[in-house]
Every structure is written in structure tokens, then in C-alpha cells.
N, C-alpha and C positions, 0 to 999 in steps of 0.2 A: 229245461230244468236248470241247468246254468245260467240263463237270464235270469232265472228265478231266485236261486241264492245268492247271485250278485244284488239284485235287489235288496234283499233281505238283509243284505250283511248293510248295505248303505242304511236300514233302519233301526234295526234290533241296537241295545246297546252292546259296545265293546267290552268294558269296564262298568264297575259301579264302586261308591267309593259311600258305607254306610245303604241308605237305601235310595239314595241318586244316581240314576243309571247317568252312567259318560259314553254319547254320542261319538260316532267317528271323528265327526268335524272340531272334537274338542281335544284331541290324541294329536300328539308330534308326529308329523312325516304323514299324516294323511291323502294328501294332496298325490303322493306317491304311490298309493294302493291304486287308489282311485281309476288315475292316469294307465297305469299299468293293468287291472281291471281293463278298462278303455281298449288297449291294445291287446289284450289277450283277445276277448270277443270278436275285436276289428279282423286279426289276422285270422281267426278263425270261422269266419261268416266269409271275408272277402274273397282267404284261399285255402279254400279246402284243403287243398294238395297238397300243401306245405306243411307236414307235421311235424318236422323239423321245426321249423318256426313256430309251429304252436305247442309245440312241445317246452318250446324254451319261454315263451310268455306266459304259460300257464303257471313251469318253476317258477317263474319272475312273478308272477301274480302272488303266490301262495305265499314265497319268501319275504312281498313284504306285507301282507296281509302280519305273518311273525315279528316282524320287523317293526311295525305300527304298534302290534301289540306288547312289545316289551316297553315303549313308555308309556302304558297304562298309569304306574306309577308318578307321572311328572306332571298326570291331568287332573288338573282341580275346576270342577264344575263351577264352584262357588268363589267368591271370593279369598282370599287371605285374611287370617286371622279369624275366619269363622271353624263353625265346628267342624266342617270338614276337611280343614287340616291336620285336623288330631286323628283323624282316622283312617285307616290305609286300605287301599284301591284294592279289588282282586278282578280277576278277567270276567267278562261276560262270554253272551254266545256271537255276538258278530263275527269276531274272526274265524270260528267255527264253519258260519255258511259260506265266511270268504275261502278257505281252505277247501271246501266242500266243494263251491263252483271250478276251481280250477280243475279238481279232480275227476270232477265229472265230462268238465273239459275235455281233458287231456285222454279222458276213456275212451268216450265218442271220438275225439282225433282219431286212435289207434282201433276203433272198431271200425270207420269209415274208409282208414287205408288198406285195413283187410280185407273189408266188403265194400266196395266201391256199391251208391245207388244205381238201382237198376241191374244190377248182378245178383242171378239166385248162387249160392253156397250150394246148394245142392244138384242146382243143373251139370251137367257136364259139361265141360270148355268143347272149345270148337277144334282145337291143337290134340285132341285123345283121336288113337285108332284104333277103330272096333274091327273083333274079328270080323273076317267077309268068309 
């Protein structure tokens, strides 16, 4: 489901500015979602175990997912001097699913370190003594 909003977030637009939607790849610092996107997934597919570490690339993911998105503002689709510089940007839903993959993220991290696969929650560990 995380691959899946990450997806999404690289298509839907971020911004729209009038009724031009503004793509990712048109927004300052993109390149930096992205990358960090990249590594959030990597350390979380590569090490499970480490949720420490995916813990801190998922923040790093979301933050600048935010971070992209406050210069919506400075993205102009069009040209200069055309109509859509007389009219001001407001946010789309991309950052939305990018916020959204991390989260989902970061969940699964901490449900997988609770529940390791392959461990029922509801078995009994092997460390309990039963009366005899």
C-alpha cells in the first residue's frame, strides 16, 4: 500500500495554479522527495529490522514531501508574463499520498517489530510455565 501512494504521489498533481495542475517535477527541491522516497522504501524492504532506521526515513520522507510543498508558490507551469502569473498556486493532493506512504510506512515498521512474520500473537511463547 506504500508503494502504492508513493506512486501516486509521483503522479497526481501537487499544486495547481488556476486550473493547471503543477506536477512534482515542476516544484523546487523535488529531486529531494523523491531520493528520500527512494530510501525510505530501500531501508525498509532491505532491513526489516531496523526500525529505527525506518523510522527516521519515513520522518525524512514526510518532512520533505512538506518541504516541497511549501514552494508550490514559486511553481509556474507556464511561462512568464502569461495568465498564470496573475493567479496564485494552491496545494493539490500529491503531497497528501506522499504523507500518507510514509505513514503507512512507518505503521507497518512498528506492527512488524511487534509481530515478527511467522509469530502467532496469540500462541503461547515457549519461555511460559504451565502448571504440572
Amino acid at each position: 500500500m506504500a508503494g502504492g501512494c508513493t506512486v501516486a504521489a509521483l503522479v497526481v498533481p501537487w499544486a495547481s495554479v488556476g486550473q493547471v495542475p503543477i506536477r512534482l517535477v515542476h516544484l523546487p527541491w523535488w529531486p529531494v522527495y523523491v531520493g528520500l522516497a527512494v530510501v525510505m522504501h530501500v531501508v525498509v524492504v532491505r532491513w526489516p529490522r531496523a526500525v529505527a532506521g525506518g523510522l527516521v526515513a519515513c520522518a525524512a520522507s514526510a518532512s520533505a514531501a512538506l518541504v516541497v510543498l511549501s514552494g508550490h508558490p514559486h511553481a509556474r507551469p507556464l511561462p512568464e508574463g502569461s495568465v498564470s502569473s496573475l493567479l496564485f498556486s494552491r496545494p493539490g493532493v500529491g503531497w497528501m499520498f506522499a504523507v500518507a506512504a510514509a505513514i503507512v510506512t512507518a505503521w507497518s515498521l512498528l506492527r512488524s517489530a511487534r509481530h515478527p512474520r511467522g509469530v502467532d500473537p496469540q500462541a503461547p511463547s515457549e519461555d511460559v510455565d504451565f502448571p504440572v
